[in-house]
N, CA, C and O atoms as CSV, one atom per row, in Angstrom:
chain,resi,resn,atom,element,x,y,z
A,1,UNK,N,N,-3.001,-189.288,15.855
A,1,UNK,CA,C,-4.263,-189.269,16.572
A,1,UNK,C,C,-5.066,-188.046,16.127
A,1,UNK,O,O,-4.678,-186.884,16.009
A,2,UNK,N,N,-6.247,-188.561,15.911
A,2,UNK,CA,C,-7.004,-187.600,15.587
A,2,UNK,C,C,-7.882,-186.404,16.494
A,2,UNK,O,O,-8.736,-187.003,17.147
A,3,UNK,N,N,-7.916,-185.624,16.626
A,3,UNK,CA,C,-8.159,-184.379,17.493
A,3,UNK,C,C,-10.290,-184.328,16.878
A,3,UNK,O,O,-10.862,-183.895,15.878
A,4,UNK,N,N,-10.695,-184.937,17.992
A,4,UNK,CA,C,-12.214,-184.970,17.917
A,4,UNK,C,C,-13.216,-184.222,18.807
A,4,UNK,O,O,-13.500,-184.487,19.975
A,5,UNK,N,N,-13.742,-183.150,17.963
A,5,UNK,CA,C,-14.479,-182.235,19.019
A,5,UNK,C,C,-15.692,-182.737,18.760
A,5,UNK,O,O,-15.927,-182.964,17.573
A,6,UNK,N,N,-16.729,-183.031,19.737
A,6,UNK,CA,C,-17.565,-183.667,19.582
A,6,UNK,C,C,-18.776,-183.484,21.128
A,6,UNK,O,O,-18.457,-182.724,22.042
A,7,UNK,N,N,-19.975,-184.213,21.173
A,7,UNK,CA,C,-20.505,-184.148,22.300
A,7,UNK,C,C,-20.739,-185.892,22.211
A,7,UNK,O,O,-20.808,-186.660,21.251
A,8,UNK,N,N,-20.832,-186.120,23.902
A,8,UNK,CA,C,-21.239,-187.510,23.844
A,8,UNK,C,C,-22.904,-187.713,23.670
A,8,UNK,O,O,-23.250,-188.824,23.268
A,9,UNK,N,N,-23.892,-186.785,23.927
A,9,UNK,CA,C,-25.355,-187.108,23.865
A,9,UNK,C,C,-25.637,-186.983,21.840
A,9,UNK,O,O,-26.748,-186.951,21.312
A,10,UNK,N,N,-24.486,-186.945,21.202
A,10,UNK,CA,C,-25.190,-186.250,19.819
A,10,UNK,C,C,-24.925,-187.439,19.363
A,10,UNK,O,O,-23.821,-187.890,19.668
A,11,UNK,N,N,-25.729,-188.188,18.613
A,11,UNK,CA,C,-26.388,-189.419,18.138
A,11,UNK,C,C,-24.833,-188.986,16.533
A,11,UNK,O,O,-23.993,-189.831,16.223
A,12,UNK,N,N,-24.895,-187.825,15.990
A,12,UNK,CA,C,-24.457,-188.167,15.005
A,12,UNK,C,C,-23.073,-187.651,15.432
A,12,UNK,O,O,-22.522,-187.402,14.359
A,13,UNK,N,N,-22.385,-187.415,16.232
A,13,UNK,CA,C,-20.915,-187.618,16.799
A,13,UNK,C,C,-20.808,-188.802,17.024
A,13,UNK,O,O,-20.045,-189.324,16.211
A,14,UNK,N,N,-21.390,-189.797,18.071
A,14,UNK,CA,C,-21.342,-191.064,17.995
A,14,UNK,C,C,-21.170,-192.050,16.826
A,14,UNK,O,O,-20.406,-193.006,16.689
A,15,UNK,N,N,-22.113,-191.525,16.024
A,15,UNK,CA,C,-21.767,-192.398,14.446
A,15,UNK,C,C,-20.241,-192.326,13.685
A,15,UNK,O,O,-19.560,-193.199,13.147
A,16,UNK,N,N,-19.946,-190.272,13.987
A,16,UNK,CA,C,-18.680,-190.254,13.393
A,16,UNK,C,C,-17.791,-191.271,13.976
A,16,UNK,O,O,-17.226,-192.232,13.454
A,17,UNK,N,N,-17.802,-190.798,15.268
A,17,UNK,CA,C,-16.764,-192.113,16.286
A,17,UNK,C,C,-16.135,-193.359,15.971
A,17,UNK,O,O,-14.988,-193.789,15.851
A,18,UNK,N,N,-17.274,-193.766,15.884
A,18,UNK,CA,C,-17.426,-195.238,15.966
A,18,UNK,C,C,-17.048,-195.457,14.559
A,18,UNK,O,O,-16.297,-196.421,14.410
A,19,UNK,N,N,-17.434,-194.689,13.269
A,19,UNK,CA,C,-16.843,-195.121,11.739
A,19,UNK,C,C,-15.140,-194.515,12.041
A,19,UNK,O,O,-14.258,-195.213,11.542
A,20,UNK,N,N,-14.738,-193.393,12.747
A,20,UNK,CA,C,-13.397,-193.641,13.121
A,20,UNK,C,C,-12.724,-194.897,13.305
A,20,UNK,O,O,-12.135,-195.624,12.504
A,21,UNK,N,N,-12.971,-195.004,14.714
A,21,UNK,CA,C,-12.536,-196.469,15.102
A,21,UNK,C,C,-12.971,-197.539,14.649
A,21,UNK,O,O,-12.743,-198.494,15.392
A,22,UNK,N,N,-13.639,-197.828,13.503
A,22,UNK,CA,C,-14.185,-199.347,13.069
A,22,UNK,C,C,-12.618,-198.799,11.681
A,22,UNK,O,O,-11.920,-199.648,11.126
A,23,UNK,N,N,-12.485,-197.474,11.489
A,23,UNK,CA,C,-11.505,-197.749,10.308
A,23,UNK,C,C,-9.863,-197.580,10.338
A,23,UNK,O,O,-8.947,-197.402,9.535
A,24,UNK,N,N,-10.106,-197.788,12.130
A,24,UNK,CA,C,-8.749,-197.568,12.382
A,24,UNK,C,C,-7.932,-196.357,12.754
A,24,UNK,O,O,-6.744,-196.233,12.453
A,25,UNK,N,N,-8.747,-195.333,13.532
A,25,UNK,CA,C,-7.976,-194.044,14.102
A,25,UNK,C,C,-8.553,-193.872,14.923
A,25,UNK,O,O,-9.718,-194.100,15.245
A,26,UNK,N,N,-7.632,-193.380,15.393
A,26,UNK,CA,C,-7.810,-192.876,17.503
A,26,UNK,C,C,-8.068,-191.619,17.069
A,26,UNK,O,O,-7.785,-190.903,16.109
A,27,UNK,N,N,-9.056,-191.544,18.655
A,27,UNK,CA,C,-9.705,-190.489,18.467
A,27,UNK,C,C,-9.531,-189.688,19.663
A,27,UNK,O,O,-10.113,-190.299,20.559
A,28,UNK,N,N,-8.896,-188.371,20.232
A,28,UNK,CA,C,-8.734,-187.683,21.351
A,28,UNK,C,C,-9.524,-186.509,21.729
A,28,UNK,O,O,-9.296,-185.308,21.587
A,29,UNK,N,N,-10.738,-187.296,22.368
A,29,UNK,CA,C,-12.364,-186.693,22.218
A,29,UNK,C,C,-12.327,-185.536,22.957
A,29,UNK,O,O,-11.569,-185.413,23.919
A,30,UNK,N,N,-13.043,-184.721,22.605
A,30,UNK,CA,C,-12.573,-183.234,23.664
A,30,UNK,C,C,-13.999,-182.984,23.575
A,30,UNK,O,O,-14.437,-183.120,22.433
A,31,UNK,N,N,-14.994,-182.601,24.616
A,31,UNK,CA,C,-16.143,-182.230,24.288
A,31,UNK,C,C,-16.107,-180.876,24.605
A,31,UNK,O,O,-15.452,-180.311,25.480
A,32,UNK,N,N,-17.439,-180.099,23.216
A,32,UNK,CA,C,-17.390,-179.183,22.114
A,32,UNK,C,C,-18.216,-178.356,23.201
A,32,UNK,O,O,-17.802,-177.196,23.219
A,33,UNK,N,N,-19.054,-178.532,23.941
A,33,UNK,CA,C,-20.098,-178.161,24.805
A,33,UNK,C,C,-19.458,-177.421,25.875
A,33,UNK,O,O,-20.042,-176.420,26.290
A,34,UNK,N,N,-18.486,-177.717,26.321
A,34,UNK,CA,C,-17.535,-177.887,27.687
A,34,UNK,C,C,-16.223,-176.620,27.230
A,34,UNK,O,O,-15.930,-175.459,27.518
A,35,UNK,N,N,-15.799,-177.582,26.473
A,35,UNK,CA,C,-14.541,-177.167,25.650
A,35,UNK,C,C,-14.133,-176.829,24.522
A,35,UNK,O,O,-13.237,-177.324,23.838
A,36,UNK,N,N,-15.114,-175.576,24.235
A,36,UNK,CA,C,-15.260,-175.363,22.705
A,36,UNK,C,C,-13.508,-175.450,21.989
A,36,UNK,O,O,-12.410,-175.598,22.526
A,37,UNK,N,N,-13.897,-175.293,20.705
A,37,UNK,CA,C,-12.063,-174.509,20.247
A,37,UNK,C,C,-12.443,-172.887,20.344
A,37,UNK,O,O,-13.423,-172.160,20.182
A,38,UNK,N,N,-10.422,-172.749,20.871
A,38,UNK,CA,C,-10.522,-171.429,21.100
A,38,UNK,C,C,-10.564,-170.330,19.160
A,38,UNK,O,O,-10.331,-170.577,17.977
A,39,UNK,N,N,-11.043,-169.076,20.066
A,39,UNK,CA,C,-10.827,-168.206,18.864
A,39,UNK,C,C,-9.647,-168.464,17.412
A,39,UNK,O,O,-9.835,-168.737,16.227
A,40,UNK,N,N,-8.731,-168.276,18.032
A,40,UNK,CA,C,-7.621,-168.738,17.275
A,40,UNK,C,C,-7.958,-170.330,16.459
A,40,UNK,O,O,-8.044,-170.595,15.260
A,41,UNK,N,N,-8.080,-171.100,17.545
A,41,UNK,CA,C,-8.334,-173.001,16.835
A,41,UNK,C,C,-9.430,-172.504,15.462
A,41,UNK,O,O,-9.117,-172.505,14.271
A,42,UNK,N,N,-10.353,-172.226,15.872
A,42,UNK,CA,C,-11.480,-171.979,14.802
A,42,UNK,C,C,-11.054,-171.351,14.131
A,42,UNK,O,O,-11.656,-171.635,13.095
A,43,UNK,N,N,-10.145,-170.355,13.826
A,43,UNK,CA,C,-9.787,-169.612,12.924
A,43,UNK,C,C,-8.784,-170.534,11.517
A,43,UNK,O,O,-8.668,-170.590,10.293
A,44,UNK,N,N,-8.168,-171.212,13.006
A,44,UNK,CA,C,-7.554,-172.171,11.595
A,44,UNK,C,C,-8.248,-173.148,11.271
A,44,UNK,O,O,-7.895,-173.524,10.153
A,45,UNK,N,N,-9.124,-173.804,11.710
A,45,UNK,CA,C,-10.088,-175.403,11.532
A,45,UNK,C,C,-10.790,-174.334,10.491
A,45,UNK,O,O,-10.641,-174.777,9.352
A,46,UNK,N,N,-11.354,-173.346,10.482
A,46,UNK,CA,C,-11.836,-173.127,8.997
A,46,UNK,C,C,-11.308,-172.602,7.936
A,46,UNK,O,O,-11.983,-172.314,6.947
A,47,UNK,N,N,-10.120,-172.431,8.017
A,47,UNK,CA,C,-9.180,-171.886,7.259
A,47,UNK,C,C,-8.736,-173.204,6.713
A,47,UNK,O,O,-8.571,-173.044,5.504
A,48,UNK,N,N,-8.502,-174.278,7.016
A,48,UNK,CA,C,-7.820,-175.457,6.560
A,48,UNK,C,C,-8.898,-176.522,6.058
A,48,UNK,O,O,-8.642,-177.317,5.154
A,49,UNK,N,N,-10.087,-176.473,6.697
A,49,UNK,CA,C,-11.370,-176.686,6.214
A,49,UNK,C,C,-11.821,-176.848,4.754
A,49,UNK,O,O,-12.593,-177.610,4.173
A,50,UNK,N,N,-11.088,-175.904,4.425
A,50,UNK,CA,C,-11.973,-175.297,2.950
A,50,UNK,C,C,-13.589,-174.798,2.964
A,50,UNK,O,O,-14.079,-174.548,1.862
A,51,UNK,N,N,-14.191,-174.689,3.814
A,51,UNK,CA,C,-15.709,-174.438,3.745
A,51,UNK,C,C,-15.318,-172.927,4.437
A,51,UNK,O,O,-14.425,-172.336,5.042
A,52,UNK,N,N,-17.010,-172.731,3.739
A,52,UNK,CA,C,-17.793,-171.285,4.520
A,52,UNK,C,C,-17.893,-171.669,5.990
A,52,UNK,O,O,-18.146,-172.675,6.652
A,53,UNK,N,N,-17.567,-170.361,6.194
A,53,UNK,CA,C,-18.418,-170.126,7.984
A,53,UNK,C,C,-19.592,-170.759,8.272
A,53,UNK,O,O,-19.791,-171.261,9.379
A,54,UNK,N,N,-20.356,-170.783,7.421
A,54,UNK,CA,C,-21.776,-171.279,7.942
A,54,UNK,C,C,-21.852,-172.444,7.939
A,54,UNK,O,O,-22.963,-172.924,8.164
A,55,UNK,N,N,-20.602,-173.436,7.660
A,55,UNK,CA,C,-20.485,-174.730,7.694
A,55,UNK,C,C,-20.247,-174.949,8.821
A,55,UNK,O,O,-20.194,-176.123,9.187
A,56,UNK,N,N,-20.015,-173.851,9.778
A,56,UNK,CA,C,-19.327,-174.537,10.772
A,56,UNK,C,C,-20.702,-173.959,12.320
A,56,UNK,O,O,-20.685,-173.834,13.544
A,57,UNK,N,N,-21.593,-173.805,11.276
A,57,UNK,CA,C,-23.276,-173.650,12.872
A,57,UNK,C,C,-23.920,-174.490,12.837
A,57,UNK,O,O,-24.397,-175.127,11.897
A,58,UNK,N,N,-24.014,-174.592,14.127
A,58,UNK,CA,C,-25.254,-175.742,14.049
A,58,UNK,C,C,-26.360,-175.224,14.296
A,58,UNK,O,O,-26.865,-174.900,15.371
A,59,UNK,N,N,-26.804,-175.139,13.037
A,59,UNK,CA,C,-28.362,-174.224,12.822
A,59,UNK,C,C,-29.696,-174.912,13.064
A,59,UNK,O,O,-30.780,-174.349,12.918
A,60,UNK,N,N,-29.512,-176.323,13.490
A,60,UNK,CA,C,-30.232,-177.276,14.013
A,60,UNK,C,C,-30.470,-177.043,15.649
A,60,UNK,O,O,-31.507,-177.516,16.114
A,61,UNK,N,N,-29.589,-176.361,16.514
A,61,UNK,CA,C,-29.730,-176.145,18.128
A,61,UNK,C,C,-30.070,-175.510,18.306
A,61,UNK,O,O,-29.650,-174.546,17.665
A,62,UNK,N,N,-31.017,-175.257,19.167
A,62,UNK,CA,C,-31.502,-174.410,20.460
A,62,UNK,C,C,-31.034,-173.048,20.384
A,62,UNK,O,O,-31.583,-172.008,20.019
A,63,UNK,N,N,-29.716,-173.351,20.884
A,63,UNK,CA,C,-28.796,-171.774,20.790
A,63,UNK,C,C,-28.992,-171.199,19.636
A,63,UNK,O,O,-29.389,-170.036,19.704
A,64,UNK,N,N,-28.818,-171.708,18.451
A,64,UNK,CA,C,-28.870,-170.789,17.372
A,64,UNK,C,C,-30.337,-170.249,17.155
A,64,UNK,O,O,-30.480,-169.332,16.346
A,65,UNK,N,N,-31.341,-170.705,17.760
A,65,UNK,CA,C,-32.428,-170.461,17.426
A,65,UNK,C,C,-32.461,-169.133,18.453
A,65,UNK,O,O,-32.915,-168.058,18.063
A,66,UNK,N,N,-32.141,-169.249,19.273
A,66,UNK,CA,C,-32.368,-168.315,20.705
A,66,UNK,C,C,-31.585,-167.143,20.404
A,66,UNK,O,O,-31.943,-166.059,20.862
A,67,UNK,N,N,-30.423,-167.252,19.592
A,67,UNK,CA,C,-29.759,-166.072,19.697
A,67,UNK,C,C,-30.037,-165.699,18.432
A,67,UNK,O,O,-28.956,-165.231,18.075
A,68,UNK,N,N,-30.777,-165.598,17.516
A,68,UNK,CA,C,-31.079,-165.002,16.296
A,68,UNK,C,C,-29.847,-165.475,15.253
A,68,UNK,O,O,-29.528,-164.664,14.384
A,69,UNK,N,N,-29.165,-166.733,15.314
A,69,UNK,CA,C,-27.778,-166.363,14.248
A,69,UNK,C,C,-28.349,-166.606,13.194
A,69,UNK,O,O,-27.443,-166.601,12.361
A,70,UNK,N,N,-29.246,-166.810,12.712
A,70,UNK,CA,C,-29.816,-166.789,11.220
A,70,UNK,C,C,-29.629,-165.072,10.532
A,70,UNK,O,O,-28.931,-164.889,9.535
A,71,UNK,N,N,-30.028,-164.442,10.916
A,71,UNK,CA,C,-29.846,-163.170,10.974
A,71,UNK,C,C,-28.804,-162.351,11.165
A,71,UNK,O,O,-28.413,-161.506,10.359
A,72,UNK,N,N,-28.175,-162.674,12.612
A,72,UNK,CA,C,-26.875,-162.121,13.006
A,72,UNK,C,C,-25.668,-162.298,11.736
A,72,UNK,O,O,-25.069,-161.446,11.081
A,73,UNK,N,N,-25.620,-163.730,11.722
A,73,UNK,CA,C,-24.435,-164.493,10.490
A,73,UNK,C,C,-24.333,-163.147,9.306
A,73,UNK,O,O,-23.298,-162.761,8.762
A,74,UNK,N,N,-25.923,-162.514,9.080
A,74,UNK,CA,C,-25.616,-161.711,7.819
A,74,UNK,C,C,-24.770,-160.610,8.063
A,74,UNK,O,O,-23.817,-160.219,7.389
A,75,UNK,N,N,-25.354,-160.045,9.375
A,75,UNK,CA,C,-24.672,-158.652,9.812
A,75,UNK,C,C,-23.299,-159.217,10.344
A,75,UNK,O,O,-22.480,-158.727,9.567
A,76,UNK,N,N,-22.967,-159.592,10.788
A,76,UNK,CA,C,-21.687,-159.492,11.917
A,76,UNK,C,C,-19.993,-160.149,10.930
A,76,UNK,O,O,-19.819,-161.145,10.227
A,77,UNK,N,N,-19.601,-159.679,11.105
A,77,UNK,CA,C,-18.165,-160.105,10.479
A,77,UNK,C,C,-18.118,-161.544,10.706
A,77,UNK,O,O,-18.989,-162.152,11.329
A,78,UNK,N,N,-16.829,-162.209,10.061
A,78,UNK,CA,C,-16.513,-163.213,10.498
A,78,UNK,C,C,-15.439,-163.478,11.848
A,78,UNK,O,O,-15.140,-164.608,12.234
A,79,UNK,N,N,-15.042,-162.482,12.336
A,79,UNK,CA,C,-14.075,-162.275,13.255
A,79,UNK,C,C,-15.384,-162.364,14.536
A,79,UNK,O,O,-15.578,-163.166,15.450
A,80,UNK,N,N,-15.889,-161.514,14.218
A,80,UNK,CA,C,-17.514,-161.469,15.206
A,80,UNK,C,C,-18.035,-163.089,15.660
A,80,UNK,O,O,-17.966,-163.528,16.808
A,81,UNK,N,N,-18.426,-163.645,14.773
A,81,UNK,CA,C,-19.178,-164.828,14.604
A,81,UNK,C,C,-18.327,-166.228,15.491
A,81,UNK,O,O,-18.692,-167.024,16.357
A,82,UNK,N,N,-16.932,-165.977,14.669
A,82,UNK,CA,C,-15.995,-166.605,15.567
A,82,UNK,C,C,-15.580,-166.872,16.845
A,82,UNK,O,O,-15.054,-167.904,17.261
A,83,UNK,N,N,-15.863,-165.832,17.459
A,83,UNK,CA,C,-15.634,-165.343,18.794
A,83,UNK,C,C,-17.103,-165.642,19.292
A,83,UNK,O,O,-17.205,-165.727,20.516
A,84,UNK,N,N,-18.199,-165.808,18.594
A,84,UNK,CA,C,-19.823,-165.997,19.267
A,84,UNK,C,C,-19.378,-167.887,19.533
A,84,UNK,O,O,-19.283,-168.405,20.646
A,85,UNK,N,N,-19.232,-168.398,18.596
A,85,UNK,CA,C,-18.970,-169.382,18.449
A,85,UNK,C,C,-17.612,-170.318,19.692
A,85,UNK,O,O,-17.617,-171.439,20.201
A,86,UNK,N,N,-16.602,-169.129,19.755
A,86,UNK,CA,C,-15.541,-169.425,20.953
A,86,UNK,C,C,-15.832,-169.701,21.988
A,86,UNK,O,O,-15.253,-170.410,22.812
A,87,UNK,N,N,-17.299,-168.849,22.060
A,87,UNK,CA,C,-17.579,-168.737,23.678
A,87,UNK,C,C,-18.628,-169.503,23.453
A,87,UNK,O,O,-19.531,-169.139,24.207
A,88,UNK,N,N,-18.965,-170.417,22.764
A,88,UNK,CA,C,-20.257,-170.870,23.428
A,88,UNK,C,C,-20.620,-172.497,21.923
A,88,UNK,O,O,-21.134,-172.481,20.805
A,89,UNK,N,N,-20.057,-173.515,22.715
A,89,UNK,CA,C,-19.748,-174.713,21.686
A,89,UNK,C,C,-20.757,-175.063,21.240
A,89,UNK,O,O,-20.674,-175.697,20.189
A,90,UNK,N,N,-21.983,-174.844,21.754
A,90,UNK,CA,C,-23.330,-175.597,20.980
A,90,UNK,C,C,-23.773,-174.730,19.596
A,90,UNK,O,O,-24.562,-175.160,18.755
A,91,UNK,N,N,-23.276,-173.768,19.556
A,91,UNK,CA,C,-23.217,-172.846,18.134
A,91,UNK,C,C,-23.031,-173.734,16.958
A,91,UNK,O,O,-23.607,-173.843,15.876
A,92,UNK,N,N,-21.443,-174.683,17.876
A,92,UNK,CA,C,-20.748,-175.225,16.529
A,92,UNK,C,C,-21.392,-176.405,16.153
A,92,UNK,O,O,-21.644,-177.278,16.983
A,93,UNK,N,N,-21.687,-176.509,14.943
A,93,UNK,CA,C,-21.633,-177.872,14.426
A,93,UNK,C,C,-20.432,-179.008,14.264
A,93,UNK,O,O,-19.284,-178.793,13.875
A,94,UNK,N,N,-20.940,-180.122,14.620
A,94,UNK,CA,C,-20.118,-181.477,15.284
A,94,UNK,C,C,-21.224,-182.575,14.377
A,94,UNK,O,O,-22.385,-182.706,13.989
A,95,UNK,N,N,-19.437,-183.415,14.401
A,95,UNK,CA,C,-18.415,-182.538,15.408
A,95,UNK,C,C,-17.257,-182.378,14.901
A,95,UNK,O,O,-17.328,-183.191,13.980
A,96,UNK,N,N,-15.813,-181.732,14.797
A,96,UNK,CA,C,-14.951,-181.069,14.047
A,96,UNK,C,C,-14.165,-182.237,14.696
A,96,UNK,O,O,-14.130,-182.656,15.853
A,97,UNK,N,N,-13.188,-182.836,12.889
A,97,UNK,CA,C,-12.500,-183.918,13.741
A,97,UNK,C,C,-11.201,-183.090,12.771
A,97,UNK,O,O,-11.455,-182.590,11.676
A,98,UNK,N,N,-10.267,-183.071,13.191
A,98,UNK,CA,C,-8.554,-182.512,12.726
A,98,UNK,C,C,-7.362,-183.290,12.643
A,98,UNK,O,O,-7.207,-184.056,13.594
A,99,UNK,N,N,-6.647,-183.300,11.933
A,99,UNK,CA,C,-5.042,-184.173,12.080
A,99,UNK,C,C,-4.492,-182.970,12.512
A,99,UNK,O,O,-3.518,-183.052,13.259
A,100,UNK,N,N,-4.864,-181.986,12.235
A,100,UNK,CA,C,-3.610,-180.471,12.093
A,100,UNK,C,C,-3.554,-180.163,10.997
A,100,UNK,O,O,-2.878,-179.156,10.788
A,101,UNK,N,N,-4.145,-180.778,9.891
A,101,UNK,CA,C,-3.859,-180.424,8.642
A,101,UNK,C,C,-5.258,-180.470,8.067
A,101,UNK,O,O,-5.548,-179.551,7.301
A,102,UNK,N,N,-6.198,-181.422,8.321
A,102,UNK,CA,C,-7.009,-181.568,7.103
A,102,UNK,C,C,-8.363,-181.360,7.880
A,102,UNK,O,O,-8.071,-181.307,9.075
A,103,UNK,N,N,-9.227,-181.271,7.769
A,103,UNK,CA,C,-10.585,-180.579,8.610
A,103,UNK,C,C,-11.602,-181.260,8.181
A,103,UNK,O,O,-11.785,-181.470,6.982
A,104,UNK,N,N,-12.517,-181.757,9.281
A,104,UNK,CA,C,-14.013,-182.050,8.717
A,104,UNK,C,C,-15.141,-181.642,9.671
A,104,UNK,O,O,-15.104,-181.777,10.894
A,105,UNK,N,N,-15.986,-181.207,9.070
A,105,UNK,CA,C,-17.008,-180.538,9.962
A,105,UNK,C,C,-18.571,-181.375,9.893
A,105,UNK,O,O,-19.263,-181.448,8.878
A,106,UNK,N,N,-18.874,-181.907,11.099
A,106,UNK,CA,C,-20.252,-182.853,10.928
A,106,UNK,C,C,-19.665,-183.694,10.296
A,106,UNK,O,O,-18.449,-183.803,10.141
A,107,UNK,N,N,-21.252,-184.921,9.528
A,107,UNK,CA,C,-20.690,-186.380,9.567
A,107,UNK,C,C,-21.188,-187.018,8.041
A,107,UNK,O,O,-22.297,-187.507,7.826
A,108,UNK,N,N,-20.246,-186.903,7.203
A,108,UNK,CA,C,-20.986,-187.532,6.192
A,108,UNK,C,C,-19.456,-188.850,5.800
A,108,UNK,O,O,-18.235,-188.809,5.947
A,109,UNK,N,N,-20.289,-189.704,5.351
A,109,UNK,CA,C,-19.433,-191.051,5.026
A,109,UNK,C,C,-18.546,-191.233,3.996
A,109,UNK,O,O,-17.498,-191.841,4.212
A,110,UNK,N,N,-18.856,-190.711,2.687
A,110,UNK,CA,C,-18.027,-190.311,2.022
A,110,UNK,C,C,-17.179,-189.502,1.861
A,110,UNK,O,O,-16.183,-189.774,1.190
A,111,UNK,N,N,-17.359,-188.282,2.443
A,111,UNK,CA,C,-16.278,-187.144,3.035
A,111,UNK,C,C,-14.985,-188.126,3.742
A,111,UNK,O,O,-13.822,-188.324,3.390
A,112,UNK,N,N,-15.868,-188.653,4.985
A,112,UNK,CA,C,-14.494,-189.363,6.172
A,112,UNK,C,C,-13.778,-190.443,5.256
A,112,UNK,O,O,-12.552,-190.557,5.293
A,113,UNK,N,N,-14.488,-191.156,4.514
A,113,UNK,CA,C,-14.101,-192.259,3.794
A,113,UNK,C,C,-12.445,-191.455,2.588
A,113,UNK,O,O,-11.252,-191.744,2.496
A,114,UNK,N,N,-13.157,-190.641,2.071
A,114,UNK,CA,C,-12.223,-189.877,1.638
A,114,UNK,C,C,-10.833,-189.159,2.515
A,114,UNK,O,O,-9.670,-189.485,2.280
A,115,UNK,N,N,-11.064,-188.581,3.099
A,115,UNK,CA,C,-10.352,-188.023,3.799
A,115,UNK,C,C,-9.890,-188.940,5.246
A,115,UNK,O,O,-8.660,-188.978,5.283
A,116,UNK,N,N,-10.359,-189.498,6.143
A,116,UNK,CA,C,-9.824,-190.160,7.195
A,116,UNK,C,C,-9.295,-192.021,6.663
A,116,UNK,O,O,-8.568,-192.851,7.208
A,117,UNK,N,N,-9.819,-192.028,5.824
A,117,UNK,CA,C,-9.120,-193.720,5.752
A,117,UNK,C,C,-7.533,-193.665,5.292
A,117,UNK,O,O,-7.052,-192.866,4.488
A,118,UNK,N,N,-6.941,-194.566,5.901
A,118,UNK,CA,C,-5.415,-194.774,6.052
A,118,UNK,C,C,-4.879,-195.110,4.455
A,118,UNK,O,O,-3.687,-195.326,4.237
């Protein structure tokens, strides 16, 4: 089962979803808003990821606009950013789906196609 952080109002979590389950994996939805991942989780979801940090903002929300992370991201460590991000899920970009092993961040079709089909 697949470990899906996600929100239910985000049009493109829904899409991931649903190409989940049309290809055959369960999905154990945890919402990202509510229930971010902790410090630690994020530390490994981008560590196993393979991407930059900045793969993992959603530089499209509100929050990021409000709290300057365009800017901040340059100054602040990554230990910093992590912990901005711990505490506060609309930072993250979604939505982060995991086996424990393999990581995807946001929603593109060929990525999941690659990586989530059986």
């Amino acid at each position: 089962m697949l470990k899906f952080y996600g929100y239910s109002k985000c049009d493109t979590c829904r899409k991931a979803k649903q190409w989940l389950l049309k290809h055959g994996r369960e999905v154990a939805e945890i919402d990202i808003t509510t229930d971010p991942p902790k410090f630690a989780d994020l530390k490994t979801l981008l560590l196993k990821s393979g991407k930059p940090l900045e793969a993992f903002l959603n530089r499209s929300g509100v929050q990021y606009r409000a709290l300057n992370m365009k800017d901040k991201v340059k100054t602040l460590s990554q230990i910093a950013v992590l912990k901005l991000l711990a505490g506060e899920g609309r930072l993250i970009k979604r939505p982060i789906v995991t086996d424990g092993k393999k990581v995807t961040v946001g929603f593109d079709e060929k990525e999941f196609k690659k990586i989530w089909t059986q």
